[in-house]
C-alpha positions in Angstrom: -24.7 -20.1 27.7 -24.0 -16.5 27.4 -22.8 -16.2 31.3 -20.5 -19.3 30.9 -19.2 -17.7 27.2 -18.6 -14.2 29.3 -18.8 -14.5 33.0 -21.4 -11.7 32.8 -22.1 -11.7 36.4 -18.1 -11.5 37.4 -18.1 -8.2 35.3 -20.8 -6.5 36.7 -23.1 -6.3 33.4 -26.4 -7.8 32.1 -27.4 -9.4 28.6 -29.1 -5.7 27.9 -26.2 -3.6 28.9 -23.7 -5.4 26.3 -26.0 -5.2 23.5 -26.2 -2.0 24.3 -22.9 -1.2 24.3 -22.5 -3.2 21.2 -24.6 -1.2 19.3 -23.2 2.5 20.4 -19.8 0.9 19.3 -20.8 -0.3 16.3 -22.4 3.2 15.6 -19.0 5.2 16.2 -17.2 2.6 14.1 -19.8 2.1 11.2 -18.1 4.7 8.8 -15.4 2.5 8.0 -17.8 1.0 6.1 -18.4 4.1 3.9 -14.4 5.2 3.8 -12.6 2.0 3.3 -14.7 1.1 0.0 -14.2 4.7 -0.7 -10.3 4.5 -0.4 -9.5 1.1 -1.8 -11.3 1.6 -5.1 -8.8 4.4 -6.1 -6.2 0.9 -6.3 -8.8 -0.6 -8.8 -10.5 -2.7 -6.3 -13.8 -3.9 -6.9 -16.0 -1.5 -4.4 -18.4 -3.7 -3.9 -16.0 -6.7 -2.5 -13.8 -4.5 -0.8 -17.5 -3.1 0.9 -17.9 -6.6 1.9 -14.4 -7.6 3.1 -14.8 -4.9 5.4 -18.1 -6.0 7.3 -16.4 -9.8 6.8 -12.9 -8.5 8.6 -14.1 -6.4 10.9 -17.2 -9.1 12.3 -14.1 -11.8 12.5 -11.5 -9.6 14.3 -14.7 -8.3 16.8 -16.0 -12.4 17.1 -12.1 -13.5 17.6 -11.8 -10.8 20.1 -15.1 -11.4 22.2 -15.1 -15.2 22.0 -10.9 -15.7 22.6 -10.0 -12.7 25.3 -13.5 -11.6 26.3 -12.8 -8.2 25.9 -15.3 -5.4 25.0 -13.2 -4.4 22.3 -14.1 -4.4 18.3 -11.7 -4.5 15.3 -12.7 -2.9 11.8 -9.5 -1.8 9.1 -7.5 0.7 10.7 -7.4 4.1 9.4 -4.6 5.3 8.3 -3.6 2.0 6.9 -5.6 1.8 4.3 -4.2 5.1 3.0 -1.0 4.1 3.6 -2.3 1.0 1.2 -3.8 3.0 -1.6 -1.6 6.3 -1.8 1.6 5.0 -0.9 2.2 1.6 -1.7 -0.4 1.5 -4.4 -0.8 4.9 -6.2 3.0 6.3 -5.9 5.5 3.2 -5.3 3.8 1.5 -8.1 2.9 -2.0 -6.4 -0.2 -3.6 -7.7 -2.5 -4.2 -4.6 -2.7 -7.9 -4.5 1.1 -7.1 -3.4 -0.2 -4.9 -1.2 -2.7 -7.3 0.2 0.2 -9.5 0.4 2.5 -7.2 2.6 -0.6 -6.9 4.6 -0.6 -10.8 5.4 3.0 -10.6 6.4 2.8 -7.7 8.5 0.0 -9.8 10.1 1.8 -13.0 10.2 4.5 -11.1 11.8 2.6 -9.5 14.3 1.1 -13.3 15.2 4.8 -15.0 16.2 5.7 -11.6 18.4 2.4 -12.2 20.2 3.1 -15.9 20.3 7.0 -15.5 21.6 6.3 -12.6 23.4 8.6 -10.2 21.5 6.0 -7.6 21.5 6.9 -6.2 25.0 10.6 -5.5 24.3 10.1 -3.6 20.3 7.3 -1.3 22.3 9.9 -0.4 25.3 12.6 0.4 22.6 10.7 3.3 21.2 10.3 6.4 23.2 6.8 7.0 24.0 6.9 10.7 22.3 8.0 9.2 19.3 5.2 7.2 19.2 3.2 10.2 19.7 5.1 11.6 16.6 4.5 9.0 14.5 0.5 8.8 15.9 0.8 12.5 15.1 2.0 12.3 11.8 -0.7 9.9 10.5 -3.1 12.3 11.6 -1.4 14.8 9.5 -1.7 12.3 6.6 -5.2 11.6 6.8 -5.8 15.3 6.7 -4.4 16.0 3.4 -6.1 12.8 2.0 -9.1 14.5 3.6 -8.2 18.0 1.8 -7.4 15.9 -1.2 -10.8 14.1 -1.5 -12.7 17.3 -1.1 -11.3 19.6 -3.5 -10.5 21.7 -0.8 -6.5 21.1 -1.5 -5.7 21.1 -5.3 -1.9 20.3 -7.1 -0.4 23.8 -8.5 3.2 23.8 -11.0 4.8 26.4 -9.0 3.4 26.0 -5.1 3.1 21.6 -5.1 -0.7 22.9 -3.6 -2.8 25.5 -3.8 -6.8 26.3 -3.1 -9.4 24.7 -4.8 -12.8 26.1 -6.4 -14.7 26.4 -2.6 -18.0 27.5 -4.6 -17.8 24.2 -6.0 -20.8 21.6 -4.5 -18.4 19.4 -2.8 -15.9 21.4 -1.0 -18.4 23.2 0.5 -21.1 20.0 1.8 -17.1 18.6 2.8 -17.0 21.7 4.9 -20.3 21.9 6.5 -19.9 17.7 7.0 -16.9 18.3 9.2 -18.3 21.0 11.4 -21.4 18.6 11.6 -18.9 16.0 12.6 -17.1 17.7 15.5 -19.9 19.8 16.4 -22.0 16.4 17.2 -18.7 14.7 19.0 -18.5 17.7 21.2 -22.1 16.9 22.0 -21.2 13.6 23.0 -23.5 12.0 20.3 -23.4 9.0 19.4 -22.4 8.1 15.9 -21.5 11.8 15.3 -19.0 10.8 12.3 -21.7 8.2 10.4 -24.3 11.2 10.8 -21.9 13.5 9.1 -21.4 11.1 6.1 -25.0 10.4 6.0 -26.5 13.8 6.2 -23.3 14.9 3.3 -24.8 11.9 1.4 -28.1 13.1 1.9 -27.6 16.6 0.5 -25.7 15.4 -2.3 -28.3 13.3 -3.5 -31.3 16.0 -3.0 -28.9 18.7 -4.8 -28.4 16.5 -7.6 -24.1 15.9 -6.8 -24.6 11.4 -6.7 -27.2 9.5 -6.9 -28.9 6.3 -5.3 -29.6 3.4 -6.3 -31.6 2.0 -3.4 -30.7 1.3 0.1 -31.1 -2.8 1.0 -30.1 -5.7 -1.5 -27.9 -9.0 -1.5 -24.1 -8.4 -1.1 -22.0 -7.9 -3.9 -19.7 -10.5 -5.0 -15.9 -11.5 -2.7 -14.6 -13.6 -6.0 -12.7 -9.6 -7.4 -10.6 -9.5 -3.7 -11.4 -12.5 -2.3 -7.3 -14.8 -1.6 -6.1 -12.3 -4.7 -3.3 -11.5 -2.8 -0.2 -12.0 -4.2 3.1 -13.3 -1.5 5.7 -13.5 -3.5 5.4 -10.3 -5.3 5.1 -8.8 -1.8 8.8 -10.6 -0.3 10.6 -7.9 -3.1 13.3 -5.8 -1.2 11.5 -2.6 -1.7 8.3 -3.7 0.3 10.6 -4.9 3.2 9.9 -1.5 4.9 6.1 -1.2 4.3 5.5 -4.1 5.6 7.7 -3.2 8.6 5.2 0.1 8.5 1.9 -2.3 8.7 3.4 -3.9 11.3 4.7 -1.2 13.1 1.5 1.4 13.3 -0.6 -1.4 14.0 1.2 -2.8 16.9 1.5 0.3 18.2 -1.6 1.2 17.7 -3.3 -2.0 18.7 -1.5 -1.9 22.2 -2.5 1.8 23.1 -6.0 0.8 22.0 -6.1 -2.1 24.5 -4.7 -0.6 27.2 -6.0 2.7 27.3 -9.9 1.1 26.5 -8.8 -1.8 29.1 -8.1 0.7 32.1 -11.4 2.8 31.0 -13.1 -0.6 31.6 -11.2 -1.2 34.8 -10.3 -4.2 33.3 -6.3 -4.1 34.3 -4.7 -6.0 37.3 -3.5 -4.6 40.5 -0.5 -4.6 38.5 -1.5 -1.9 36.0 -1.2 -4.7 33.2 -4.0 -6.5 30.9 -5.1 -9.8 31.6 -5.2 -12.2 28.2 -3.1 -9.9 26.3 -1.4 -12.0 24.3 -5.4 -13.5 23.4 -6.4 -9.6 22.7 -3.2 -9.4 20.1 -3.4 -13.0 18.5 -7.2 -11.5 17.3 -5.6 -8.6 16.1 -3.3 -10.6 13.8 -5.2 -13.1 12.9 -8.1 -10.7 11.6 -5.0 -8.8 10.1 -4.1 -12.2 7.9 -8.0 -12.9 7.6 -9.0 -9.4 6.2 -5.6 -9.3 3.9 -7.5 -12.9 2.3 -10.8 -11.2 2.3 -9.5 -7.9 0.3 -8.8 -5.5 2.5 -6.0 -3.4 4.2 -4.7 -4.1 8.0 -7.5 -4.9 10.6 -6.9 -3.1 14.3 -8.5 -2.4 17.6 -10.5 0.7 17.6 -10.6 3.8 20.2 -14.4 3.8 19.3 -15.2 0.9 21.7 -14.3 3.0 24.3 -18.1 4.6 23.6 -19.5 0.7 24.3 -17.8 1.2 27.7 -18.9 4.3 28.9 -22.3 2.6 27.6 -21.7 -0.3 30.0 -19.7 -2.9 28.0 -17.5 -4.8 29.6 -17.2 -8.5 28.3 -16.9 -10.1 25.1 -20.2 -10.2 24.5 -20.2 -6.2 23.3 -17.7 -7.1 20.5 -19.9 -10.0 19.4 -22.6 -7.8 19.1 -20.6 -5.4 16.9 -19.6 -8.9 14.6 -23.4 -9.3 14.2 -24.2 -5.9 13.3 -21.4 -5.9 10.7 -22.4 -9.0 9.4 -26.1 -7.7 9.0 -24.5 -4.2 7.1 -23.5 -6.5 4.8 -27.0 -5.9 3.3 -26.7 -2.1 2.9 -24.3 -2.0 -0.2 -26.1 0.1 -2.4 -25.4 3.0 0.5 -22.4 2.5 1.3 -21.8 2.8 -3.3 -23.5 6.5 -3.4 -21.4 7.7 -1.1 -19.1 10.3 -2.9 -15.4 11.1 -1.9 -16.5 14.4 -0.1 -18.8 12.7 2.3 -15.8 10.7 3.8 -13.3 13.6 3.5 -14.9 15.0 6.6 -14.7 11.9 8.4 -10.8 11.7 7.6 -10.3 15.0 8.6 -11.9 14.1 12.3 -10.0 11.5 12.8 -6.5 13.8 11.8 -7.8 16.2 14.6 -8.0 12.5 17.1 -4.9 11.6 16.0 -2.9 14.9 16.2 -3.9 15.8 19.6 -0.9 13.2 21.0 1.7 16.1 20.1 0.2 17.5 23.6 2.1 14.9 25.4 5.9 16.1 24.0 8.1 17.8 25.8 8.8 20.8 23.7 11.6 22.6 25.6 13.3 19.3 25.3 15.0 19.7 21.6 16.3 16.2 21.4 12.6 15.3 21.9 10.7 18.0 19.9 13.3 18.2 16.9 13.0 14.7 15.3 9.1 14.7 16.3 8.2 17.4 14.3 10.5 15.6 11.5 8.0 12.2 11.8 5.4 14.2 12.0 5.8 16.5 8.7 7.7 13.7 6.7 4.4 11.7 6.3 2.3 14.0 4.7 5.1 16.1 2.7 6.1 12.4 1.4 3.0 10.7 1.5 4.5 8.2 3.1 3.9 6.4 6.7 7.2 4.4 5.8 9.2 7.5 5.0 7.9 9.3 8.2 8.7 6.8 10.6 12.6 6.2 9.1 13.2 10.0 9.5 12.3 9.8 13.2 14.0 7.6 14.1 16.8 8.7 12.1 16.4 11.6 13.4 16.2 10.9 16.6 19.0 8.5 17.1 21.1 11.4 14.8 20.1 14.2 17.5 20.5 12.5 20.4 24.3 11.2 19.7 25.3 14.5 18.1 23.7 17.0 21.6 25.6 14.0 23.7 22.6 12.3 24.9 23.9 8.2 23.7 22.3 7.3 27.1 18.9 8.0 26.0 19.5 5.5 23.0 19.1 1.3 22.9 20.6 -1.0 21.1 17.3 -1.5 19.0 16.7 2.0 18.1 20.4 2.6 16.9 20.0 -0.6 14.9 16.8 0.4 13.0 18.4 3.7 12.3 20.8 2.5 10.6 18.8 -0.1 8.7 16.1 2.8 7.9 19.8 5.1 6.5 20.1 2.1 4.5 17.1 2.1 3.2 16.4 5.1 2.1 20.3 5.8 0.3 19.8 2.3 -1.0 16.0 1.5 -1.8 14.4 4.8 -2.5 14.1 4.8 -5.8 
């Protein structure tokens, strides 16, 4: 059954070697299950539900993914997104979040009928590839003061906006040694490096007397707080029309870099350089997108981390079924995942800024057309708090630079028209 499922035998694998590979994915990618919970709450999500439409979402997306376009690939909610979700959309625009849940769903929906019609190729061939890189760039730079944020480390000051926090203080310093755990471990190549860092943060907090624990193994906690709360029509109001152009944007963009870059590390591309059943890899995408936004949770994506199951061995669907099984079985492990404090995920946040921020290699910085309105994506998300805000000032930026220095050639019809909508926007919608 399994080699008719996954052609197991075509790719060169075994039954062993993609449960392997299932498992170190599902270790590299198991601390969403600590951060989202983590991240949500601050909305006034139930933890608990929000716990569990994580391991639901991310089990769907991986099944949908293994079983529809047999690709080693697994799908958990995206960071970066789900701050986006609680700090922007929730904590400083004012939305409740069943509206945000319900911009999620039409980011998702949205991202379904591109995949279906095929529209995805021409939006991702309108945007300059270092833009991309700015935006990737500046969402690292947004999870890093979240990170900063969460640990104390960073603290609001009247005159200075920020200012250093107390870093005798129990948290900000197991934050700190958590993070240098973190990327000491990943340099090492070890698997799970970012889980270990929460867990042995977790750990210390609990022997030092920071949190406590409440036992490790029990039933799930209830879906009913999350589960279809979401609320569509408070979600189609003017002033969500460009965060749920953000969902949609990051994620498709995010979603295609995944599959392509972890595709080619598979050697799973054509002679052609392009992706076999891409349009099946990017219907599971959006459909666990619409599923998880049902569940109670922020956008579902592919995630970099299978690339770990593939230099295990991975290389059919049958590796991101094993990661739907494994998240399906976490569901048991609530009571962890609930004495977790906000400084054991900080350091996790901040590893994945460093990730994400290392894109800025690729721009061409004695190009000022290029580097200028970068730099302006990149520093606009953080400084705003705002993934929205970011991406509107590059490509205003952008679009603005390049006409003013002469350089209209470099420019399309579709970036000149979201420039304008995004100058719109923000004189218009802002407040």
């Amino acid at each position: 059954m399994l080699e008719k499922l996954f052609q197991l035998k075509a790719h060169h694998t075994t039954v062993r070697t993609e449960v392997l590979a299932g498992i170190t994915t599902f270790l590299t990618m198991a601390y969403i299950l600590f951060v989202n919970p983590n991240m949500l709450a601050e909305t006034g999500m139930d933890k608990g539900a929000v716990f569990v439409a994580t391991c639901l979402a991310a089990a769907i997306g991986s099944a949908i993914m293994g079983l529809l376009a047999n690709y080693p690939i697994a799908l958990a909610p995206g960071m970066g997104l789900n701050a986006f979700f609680t700090y922007t959309v929730v904590m400083t625009m004012g939305y409740s979040w069943q509206t945000a849940l319900g911009a999620v769903f039409f980011s998702g929906a949205i991202f379904f009928l591109l995949s279906i019609f095929k529209i995805r190729e021409w939006i991702i061939n309108s945007i300059p590839l270092a833009l991309r890189s700015g935006i990737a760039a500046g969402i690292g730079l947004f999870l890093a003061i979240i990170a900063l944020k969460n640990a104390d480390i960073v603290v609001d000051h009247p005159a200075t906006l920020v200012s250093l926090g107390n870093l005798s203080a129990g948290g900000p310093l197991l934050a700190c040694l958590g993070f240098f755990l973190i990327a000491a471990l990943a340099y090492r190549r070890v698997t799970g490096a970012v889980m270990i860092g929460i867990l042995v943060v977790t750990g210390l907090s609990i022997v030092l007397g920071l949190s406590g624990l409440d036992g490790v193994v029990s039933m799930p906690p209830s879906l009913m707080p999350t589960l279809l709360q979401l609320d569509l029509k408070g979600a189609l109001d003017i002033g969500l029309v460009s965060v749920i152009f953000a969902f949609l944007f990051v994620d498709l963009f995010d979603t295609s870099g995944t599959l392509v870059g972890v595709a080619q590390k598979a050697d799973l591309l054509d002679k052609d350089g392009k992706m076999p059943k891409l349009g099946r890899a990017l219907l599971a995408d959006s459909t666990a997108t619409m599923a998880g936004a049902a569940l109670g949770t922020s956008t579902t994506t592919s995630y970099i981390e299978s690339a770990a199951g593939i230099s295990a061995g991975g290389r059919t669907g049958l590796t991101a079924c094993v990661v739907a099984l494994l998240f399906l079985l976490s569901l048991f492990f609530s009571p962890l995942a609930g004495a977790v404090p906000a400084y054991a995920t900080a350091p996790a946040l901040l590893f994945v800024a460093v990730l994400m921020t290392s894109s800025l290699a690729q721009i061409d910085w004695d190009d000022l057309t290029v580097a200028a309105p970068v730099v302006v994506a990149a520093l606009a998300m953080p400084l705003t708090f705002s993934i929205a805000n970011g991406i509107a000032f590059g490509f205003i930026a952008w679009t603005g630079i390049k006409l003013l220095a002469g350089r209209w050639k470099d420019l399309n019809p579709a970036l000149v028209i979201l420039s304008i909508l995004f100058v719109i926007k923000l004189g218009f919608f802002s407040a």
